[in-house]
N, C-alpha and C positions, 0 to 999 in steps of 0.2 A: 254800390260799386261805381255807378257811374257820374256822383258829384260826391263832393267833399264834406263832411261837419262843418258847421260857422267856425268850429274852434279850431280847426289846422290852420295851417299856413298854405295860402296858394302855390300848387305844385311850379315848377317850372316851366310847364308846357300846359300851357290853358288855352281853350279854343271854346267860350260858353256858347251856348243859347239856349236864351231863355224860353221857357216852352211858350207864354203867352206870345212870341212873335215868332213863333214856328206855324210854318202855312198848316191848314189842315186839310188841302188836298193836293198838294203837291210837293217831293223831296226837298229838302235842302240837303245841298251836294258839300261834302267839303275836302280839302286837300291839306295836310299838315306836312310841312317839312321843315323843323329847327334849323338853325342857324349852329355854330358851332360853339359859340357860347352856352347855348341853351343847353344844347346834348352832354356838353362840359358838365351841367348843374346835373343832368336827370343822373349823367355816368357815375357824381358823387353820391349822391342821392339811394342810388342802386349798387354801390360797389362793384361799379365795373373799373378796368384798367384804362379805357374808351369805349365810347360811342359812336363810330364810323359813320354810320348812317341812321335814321330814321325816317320813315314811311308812314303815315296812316291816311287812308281817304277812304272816301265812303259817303253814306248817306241817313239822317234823321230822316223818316218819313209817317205822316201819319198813317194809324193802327186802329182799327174802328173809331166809336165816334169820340172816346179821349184820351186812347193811348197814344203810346209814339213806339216806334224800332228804332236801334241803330244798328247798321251793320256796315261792314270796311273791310280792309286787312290793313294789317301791319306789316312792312317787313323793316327789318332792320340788318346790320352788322356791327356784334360787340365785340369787345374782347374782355375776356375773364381771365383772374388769375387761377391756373390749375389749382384743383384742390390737392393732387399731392405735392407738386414739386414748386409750385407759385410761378411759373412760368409763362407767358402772355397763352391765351388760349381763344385765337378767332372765331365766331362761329355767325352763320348766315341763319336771320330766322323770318318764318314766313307765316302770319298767322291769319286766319278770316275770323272776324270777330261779329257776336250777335250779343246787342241787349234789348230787352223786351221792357218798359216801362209803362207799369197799369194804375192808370188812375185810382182803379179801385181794389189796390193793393190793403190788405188786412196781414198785420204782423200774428204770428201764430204766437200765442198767451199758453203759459202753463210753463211747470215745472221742467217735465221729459219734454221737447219739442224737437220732431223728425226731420232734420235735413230736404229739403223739394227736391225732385230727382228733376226738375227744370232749375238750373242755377243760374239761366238767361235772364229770369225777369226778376223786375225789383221795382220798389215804387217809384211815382212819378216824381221827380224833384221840383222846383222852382224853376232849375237853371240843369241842361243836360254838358257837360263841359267834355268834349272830343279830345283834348288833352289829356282831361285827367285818365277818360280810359285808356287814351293810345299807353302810357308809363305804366297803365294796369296790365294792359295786353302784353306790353314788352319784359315787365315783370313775370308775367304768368309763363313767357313762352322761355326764358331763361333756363340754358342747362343747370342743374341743380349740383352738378359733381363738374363738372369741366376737367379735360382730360389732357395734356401734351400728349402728344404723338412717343411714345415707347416705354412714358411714365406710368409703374407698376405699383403697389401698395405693398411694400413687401413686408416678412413678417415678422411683428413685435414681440419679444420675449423678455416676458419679466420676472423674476426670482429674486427671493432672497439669498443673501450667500449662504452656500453648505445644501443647500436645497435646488433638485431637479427639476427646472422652467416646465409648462406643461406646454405642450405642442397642439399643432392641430389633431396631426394625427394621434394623437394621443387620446383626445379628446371624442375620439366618433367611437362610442358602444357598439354598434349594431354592428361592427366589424370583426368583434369579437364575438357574438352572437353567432355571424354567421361561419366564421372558421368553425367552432360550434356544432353547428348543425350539419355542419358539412361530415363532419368525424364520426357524430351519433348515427346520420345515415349510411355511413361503412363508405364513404369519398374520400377520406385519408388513406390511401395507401402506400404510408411512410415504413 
């Protein structure tokens, strides 16, 4: 999560350091704010419509005797295009971010392997880059559906011709179940 493969491309917002000149008793503090160029790259990057702002600061700090922490927030303001009507869609995001980097990280081997119900830590890299998580964070906290303000999903009906489109209501059983039951237990009194 928190550095890149040698084989991508450097993200647009990169802020390394490298762990061998990371103190090991004291934080290193840092502060990220892009330029408007930069946000321009992450906003294509991510399929936003723009990138207003971006935030991230925070702190690398040594974690017993070889890990490291990072923890910050994020905030940012995007704009997204709604998902139903494509419409600019503002949204303010606010996130505190934590990753745990362990020297003595062991990738788990084998066929079936169980998801960590800690998805903070990860191993220690060469190089911890503040960048590439803050686009991770800004990523992760993105609305997934983006909404305009009265835009509704309304409903698709498809048929062949000569043939009766199936509806929703058409489609729920248990409503017919329960008219139903209702009749068997002597509650129709038509």
């Amino acid at each position: 999560m928190g550095q890149l493969p040698p084989d991508e491309a450097t993200p647009p917002l990169s802020h390394p350091f490298p762990v061998g000149g990371l103190s090991k008793r004291k934080p290193t503090r840092f502060a990220l704010k892009p330029d408007a160029d930069v946000r321009a790259q992450i906003a294509q990057e991510l399929g936003l419509l723009e990138l207003v702002s971006l935030r991230f600061s925070g702190e690398v700090r040594p974690d017993r005797s070889r890990d490291f922490v990072m923890e910050g927030r994020m905030d940012a303001i995007v704009v997204q295009p709604c998902s139903i009507t494509l419409a600019p869609v503002r949204a303010e995001l606010s996130e505190m971010v934590l990753r745990r980097y362990l020297a003595d990280w062991t990738t788990p081997e084998g066929d079936e392997v169980e998801m960590p119900e800690d998805d903070t830590t990860e191993p220690l890299p060469e190089v911890i880059d503040a960048g590439h998580v803050a686009i991770e964070a800004l990523m992760l906290a993105l609305p997934l559906y983006p909404r305009a303000p009265g835009a509704e999903l309304g409903e698709a009906v498809f048929a062949a011709p000569d043939v009766e489109p199936l509806r929703d209501e058409t489609l729920k059983p248990f409503a017919g179940l329960a008219a139903l039951r209702q009749r068997l237990e002597g509650g129709d009194k038509e």
